[in-house]
TILUM-446694 format. One record per residue: x, z negated, y negated of N, C-alpha, C in turn; residue in one letter. Coordinates in pm, whole numbers, plus 50000, padded with zeros to 5 digits. Layout:
XZYXZYXZYa;...
END
This chain:
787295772230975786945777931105787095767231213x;786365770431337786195755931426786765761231548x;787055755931610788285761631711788055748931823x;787565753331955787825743932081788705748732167x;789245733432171790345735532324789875727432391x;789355738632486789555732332617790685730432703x;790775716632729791805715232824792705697532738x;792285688532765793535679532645794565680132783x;795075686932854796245687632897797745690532857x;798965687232869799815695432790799825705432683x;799885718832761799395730332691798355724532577x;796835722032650796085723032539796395711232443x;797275702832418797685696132335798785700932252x;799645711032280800545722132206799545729132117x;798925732432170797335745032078797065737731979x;796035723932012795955715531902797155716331779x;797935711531834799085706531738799365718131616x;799245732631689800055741931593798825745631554x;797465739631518796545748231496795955740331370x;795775722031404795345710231321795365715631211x;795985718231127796285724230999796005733130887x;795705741530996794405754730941793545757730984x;792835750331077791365749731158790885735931203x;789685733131207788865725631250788985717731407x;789945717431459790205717031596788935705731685x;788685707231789788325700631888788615705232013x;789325692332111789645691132219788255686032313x;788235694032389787355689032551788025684132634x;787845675432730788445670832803787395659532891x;787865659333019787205651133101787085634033093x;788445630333065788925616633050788915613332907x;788205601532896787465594432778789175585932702x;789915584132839790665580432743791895584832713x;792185596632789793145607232723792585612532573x;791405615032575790435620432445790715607732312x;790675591632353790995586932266791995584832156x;793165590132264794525589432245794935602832206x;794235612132190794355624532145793845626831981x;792795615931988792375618931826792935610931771x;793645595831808794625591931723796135598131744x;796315604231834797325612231772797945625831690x;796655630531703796365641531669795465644831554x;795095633431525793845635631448792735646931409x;792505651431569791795661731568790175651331636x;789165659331640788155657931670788285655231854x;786745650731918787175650632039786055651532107x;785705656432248784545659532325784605657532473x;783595646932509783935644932647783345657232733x;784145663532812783295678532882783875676533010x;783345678333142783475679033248783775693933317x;784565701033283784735715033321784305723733417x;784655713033543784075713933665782255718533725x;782245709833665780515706833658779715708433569x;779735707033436778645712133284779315728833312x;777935731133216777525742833177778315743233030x;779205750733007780365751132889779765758932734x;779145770332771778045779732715777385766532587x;776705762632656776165752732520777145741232425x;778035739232466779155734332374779665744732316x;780295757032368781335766532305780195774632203x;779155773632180778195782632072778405777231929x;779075761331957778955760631811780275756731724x;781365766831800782515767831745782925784031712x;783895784731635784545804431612785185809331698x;785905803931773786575807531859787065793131960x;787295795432116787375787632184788715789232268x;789855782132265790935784432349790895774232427x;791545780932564790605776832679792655775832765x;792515759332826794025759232828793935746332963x;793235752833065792505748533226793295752133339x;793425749133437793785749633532792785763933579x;794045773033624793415786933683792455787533786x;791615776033880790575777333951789375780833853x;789375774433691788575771633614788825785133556x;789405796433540789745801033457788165815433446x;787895821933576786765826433562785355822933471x;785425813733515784485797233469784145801933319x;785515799033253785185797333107785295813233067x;785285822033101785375837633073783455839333050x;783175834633181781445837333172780775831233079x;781135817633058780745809533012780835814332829x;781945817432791782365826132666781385837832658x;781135845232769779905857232736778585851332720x;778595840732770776705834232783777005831632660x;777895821232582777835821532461778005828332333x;778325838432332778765849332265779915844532185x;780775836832238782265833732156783575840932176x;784295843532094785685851832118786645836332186x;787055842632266788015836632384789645839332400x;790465828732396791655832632377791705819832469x;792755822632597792795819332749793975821132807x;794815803132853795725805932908795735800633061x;794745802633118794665799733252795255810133381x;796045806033480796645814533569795695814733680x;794895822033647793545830733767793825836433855x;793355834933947793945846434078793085856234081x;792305851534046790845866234043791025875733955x;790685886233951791055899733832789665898933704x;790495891233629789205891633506788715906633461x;789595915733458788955929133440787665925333494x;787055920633627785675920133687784705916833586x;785235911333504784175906833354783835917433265x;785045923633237784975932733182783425936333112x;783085942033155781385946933117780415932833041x;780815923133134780095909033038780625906232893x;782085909532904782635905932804781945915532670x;782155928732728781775941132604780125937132599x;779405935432695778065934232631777725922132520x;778495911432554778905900332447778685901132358x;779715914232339780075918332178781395907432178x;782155898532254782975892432183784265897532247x;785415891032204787085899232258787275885432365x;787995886232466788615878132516789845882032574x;790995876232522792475878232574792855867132680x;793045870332803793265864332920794855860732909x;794985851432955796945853733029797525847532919x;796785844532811797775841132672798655825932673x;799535829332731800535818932779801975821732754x;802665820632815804285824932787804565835932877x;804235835433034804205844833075803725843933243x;802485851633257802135861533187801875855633023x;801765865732926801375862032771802235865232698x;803195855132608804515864732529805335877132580x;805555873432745806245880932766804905901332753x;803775901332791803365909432778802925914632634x;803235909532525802975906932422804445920532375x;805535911932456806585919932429806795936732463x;806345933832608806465946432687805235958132594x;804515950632544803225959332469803915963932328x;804475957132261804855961332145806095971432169x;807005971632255808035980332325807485995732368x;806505996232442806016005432551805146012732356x;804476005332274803826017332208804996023832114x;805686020632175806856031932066807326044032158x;806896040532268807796052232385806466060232480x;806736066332492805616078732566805756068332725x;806576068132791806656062232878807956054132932x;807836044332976809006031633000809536037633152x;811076034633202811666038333294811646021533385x;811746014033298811936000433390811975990333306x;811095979633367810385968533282810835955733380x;811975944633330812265935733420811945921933337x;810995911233384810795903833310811485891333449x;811715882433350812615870933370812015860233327x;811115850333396810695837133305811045823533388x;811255812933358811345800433442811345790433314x;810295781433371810895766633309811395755033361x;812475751733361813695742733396814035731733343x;814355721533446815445705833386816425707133303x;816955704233254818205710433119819285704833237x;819075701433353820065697233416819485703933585x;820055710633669819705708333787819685699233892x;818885690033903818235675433921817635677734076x;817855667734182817145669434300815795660834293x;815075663334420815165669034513815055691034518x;814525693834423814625709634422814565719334291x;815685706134186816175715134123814315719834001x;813555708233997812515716133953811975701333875x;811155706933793810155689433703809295695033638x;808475692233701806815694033659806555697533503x;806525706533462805865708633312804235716933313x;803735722933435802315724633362801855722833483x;800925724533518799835725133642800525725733771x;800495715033883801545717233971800715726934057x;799315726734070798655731534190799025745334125x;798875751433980798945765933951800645765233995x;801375755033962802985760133982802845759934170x;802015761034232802095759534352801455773134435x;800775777934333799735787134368801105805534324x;802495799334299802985813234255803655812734375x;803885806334453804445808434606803435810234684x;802065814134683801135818734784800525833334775x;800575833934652799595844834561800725856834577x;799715869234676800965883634717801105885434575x;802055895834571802425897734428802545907734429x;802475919234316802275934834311802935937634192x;803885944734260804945955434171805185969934162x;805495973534007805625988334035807035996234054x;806845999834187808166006634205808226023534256x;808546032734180808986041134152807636049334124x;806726042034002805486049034008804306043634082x;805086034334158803436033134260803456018734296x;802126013434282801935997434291802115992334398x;803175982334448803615979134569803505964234617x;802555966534701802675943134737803575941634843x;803775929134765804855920134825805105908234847x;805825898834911805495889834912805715876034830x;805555867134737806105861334619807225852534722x;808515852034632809615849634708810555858634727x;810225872234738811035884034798812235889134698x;812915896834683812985905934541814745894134481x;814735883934609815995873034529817175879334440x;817645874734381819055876834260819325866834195x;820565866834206821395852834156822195856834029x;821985854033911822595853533791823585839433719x;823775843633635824515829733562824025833733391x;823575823133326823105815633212824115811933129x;824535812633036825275801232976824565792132908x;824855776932929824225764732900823385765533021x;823245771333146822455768533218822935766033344x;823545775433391824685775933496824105786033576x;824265788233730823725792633815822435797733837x;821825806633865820205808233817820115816633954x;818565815634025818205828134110816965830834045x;816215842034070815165847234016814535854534139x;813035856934163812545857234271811395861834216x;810285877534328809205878234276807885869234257x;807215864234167806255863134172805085871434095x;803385867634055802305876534040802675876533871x;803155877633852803355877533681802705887033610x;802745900933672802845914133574801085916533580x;800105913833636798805914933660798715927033578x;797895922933441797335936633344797985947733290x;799795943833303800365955233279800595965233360x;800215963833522800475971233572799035979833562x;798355976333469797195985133460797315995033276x;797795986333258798385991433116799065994033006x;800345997633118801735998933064802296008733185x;802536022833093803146035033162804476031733173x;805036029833290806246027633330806716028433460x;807736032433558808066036733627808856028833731x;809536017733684809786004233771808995992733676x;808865981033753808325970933697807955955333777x;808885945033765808875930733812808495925333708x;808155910133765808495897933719808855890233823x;810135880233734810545871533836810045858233791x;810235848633897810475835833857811775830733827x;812495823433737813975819233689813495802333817x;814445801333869814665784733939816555783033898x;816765778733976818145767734005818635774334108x;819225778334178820285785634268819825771434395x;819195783634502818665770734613817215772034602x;816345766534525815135767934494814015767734569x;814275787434618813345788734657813515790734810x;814405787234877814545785035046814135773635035x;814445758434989813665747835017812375748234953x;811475756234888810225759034905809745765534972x;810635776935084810085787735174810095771035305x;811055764635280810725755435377809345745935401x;808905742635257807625733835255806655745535329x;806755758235283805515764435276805265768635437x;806565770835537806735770735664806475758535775x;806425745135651805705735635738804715736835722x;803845744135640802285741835632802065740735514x;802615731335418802385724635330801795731135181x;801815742935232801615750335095799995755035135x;799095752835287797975758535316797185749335223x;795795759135229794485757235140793865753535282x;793815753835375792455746835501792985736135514x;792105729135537791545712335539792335708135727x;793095700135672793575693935821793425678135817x;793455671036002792795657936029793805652236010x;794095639535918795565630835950794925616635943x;794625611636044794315602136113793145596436047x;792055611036068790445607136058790455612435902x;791405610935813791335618635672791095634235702x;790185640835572790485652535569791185654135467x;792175666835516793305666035358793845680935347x;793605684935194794495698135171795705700835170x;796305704935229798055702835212798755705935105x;798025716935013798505724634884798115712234817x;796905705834781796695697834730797425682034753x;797455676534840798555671034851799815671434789x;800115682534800801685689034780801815684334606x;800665689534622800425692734425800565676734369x;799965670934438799725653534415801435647534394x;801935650534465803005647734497804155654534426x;804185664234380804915672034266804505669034158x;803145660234127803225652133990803615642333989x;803585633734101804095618034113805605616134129x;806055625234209807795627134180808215633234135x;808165645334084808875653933992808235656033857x;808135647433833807655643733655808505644833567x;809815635933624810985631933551810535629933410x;810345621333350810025619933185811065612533061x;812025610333146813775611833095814285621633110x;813925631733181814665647533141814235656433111x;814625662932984813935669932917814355685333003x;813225694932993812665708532980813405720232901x;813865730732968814015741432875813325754732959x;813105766732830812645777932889813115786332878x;813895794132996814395805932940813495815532966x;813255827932932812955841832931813505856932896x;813785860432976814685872432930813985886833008x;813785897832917812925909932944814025918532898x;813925931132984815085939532978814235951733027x;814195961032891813145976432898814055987332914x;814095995632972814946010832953813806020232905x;813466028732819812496035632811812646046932856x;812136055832919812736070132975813576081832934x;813716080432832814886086132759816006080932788x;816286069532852817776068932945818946062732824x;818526061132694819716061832592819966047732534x;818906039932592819096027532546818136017932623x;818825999332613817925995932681817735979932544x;816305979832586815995969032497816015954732554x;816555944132475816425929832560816045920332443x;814765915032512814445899632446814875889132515x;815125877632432815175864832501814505849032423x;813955839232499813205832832485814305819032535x;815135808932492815265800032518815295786932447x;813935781332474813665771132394813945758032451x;813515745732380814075731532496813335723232367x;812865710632479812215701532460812115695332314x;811115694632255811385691832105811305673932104x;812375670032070812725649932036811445645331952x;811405653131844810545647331721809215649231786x;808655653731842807025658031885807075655132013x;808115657532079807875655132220807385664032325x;807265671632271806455682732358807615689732411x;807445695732590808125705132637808235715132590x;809495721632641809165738032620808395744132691x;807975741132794806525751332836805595747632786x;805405735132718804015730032612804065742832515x;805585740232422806005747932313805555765032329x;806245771632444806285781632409804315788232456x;804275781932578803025786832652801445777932519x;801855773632436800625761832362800605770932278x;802005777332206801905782532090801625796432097x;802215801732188801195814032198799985815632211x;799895809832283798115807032275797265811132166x;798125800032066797595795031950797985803231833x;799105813131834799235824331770798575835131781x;797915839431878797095848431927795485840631911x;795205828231867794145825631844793725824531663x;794665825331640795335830731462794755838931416x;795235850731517795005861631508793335868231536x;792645855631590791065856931589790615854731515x;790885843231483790185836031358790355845831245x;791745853431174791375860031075790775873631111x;790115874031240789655891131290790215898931277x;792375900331336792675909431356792845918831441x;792375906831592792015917131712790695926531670x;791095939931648789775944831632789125948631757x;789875949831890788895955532030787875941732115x;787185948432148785915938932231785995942632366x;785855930832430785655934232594786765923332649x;787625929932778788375920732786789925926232698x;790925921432654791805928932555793055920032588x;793915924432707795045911732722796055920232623x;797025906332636798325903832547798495919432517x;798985921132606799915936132566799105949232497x;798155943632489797395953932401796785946432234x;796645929832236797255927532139798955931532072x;800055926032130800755929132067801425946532051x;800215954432086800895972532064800655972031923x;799825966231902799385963531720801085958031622x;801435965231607802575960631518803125950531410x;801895950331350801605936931238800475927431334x;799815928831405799925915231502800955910631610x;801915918031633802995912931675803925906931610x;804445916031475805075902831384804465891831341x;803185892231347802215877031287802715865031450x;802565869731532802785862431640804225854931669x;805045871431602806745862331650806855854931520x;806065856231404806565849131286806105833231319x;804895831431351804275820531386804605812131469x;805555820231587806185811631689807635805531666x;808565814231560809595810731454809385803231394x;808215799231315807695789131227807645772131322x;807045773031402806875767531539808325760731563x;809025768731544810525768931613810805772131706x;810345784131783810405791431910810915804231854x;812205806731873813055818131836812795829331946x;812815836631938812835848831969814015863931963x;814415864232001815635870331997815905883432054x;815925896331971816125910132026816905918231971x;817785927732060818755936132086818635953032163x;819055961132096819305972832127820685977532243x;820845980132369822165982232376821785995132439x;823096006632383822956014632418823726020332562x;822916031332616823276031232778824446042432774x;
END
C-alpha cells in the first residue's frame, strides 16, 4: 500500500518512520534538500511539492491513503484537495476553520477523512471517544496536554517542538467550552490552575481551542482542554500578546512591512529551538461519567527518544497519526465523510489497535479506575 506524507517536517518525519516498514511511504515536501536528507535517512521515497501553490489532487490520486502533517493555514487545502482526488485522508493539521464545512465534499467523495489526528486534539479524543461509548452520558471531561523542556529553561520556560506560528495561533484562537451543558467562549488563557508533576515540578494549565469536534460529539456535561506550560508561562505570553506581538495586520517598521505573529513565530524558531534539551509530553485526561461512582484517568508521558532522536511531540503527535493511518490502510474505519478521532476510537478494537501500536512505538499509555 502507498502512503503520502505530506509535510517532511518533524511530525511528518515521525509518520514516515513508524510507517517505512509496512507501506510504501512517500514524503512531499517543498525543500529539495530536506527531501534529500530524508530519503537517505529514511529510506523512504521523495517528492518535491509546493503546498502553498500546486494543485495537490493530482499527486495524492496515485497513492492509498495520504497523511497530511502541514501547518494548519494549509490544513483546509489538503481536505479539498483529498475530495478532488478521491483519497482517504488522515490529518494532523491545527485548522482554525471548522472542517465539518467539508463535510458534504468529503461524503460525496466516497472517501473517510479524520481531521485533528495528532496528540491532542487526536489521542487525547481518541480517548475521550472510547470512554464516552461505554456511558450514556459523561459528567466531566478534563483534558490536560503540554509539551515541555525536561527542564524549565528561560526565557519562558518553553522550546519549540512543532509549528511555532500554530504554537502561536493557541493564544489567539477564542476557545469554546462546555460548561454545565452549554457551549461557552472564552478567552484562550483564561480557566488558570497550578498543579505539581512528579519529575516535572510545578505546572500551570490554561484554556486553550483543543476540544473542537467533541464538543459536537461527545454527550457530556462539563468539558476543557488545557494547555500544560511551566508555572509563569502564560503571563509572560499575555505580555507579548499585549504588546502587539501576537497581531496578524501588517505594521510599518522603518519602510518594512511586517507581521508581528509572524515575526514572533520567526523568532520562537531561532531562539527557542534549544537542540541540547530534550522534550517531554505530558497528558493527563480525567472523565467522571454521570453515574457519579467513579472517575477514569489516562496519562501520556513520553520524552525524547536518544536512539532516533525524535521528540516527544514528533513521537506521540507522528505516531498517532500514523496509527490511525493503519487503521486505513487495512479498512477498518468503516464511516465516510468527515470521521474525527473520537469516533474512530468509540470502535473498541480500533482503539486497542491504536494504543497497541503506540506501545509498540514506545509511547505508553497508562489507565486507572478510581472510585468516587
Amino acid at each position: 500500500m502507498r502512503v503520502l506524507v505530506l509535510g517532511g517536517g518533524m511530525v511528518g518525519q515521525g509518520i514516515a518512520y513508524a510507517l517505512k516498514n509496512e507501506s510504501d511511504i512517500t514524503i512531499a515536501d517543498y525543500s529539495s534538500e530536506k527531501l534529500q536528507r530524508l530519503k537517505k535517512d529514511l529510506g523512504v521515497d521523495v517528492l518535491k511539492v509546493d503546498a502553498v501553490k500546486d494543485q495537490l489532487a493530482p499527486v495524492m490520486k496515485d497513492f492509498d491513503v495520504v497523511s497530511g502533517a502541514l501547518p494548519g493555514r494549509l490544513g483546509m487545502k489538503v481536505i479539498r484537495e483529498a475530495c478532488r482526488a478521491g483519497v482517504d485522508l488522515v490529518d494532523n493539521s491545527f485548522m482554525e476553520e471548522d472542517f465539518y464545512a467539508l463535510e458534504k465534499d468529503a461524503s460525496q467523495s466516497g472517501i473517510t477523512v479524520v481531521p485533528d489526528a495528532g496528540i491532542a486534539p487526536g489521542l487525547s479524543n481518541v480517548i475521550v471517544g472510547r470512554i464516552a461509548a461505554d456511558y450514556p452520558q459523561l459528567e466531566n471531561v478534563d483534558i490536560k496536554v503540554g509539551g515541555l523542556p525536561e527542564r524549565d529553561i528561560p526565557p519562558i520556560g518553553y522550546k519549540v517542538v512543532f509549528s511555532p506560528i500554530d504554537t502561536l495561533d493557541e493564544f489567539t484562537r477564542k476557545v469554546k467550552i462546555l460548561k454545565n451543558g452549554k457551549i461557552t467562549e472564552t478567552e484562550p488563557g483564561e480557566g488558570l490552575e497550578y498543579f505539581f508533576v512528579n519529575g516535572l515540578g510545578s505546572l500551570e494549565a490554561f484554556y486553550t481551542n483543543g476540544l473542537r469536534s467533541l464538543l459536537r460529539n461527545i454527550k457530556a456535561t462539563n468539558m476543557v482542554e488545557k494547555t500544560v506550560r511551566y508555572r509563569g508561562h502564560i503571563e509572560k505570553m499575555n505580555f507579548l500578546k499585549d504588546l502587539g506581538l501576537l497581531d496578524e495586520t501588517t505594521t510599518d517598521v522603518n519602510g518594512v512591512k511586517v507581521v508581528p505573529k509572524e515575526l514572533l513565530a520567526s523568532l520562537f524558531l531561532k531562539n527557542l529551538s534549544f537542540p541540547d534539551v530534550k522534550d517531554i509530553l505530558y497528558m493527563e485526561i480525567r472523565v467522571t461519567p454521570a453515574n457519579g461512582k467513579e472517575e477514569i484517568v489516562y496519562t501520556v508521558f513520553d520524552k525524547e527518544d536518544e536512539k532516533t532522536g525524535f521528540t516527544a511531540m514528533t513521537r506521540t503527535t507522528g505516531f498517532t497519526n500514523a496509527a490511525i493511518t493503519r487503521l486505513m490502510l487495512k479498512g477498518a474505519i468503516k464511516e465516510k465523510g468527515i470521521v474525527p478521532p473520537e469516533i474512530v476510537g468509540s470502535n473498541e478494537n480500533n482503539f486497542n489497535e491504536i494504543i497497541r501500536f503506540l506501545e509498540k512505538m514506545g509511547v505508553t499509555v497508562s489507565s486507572n479506575k478510581n472510585r468516587i
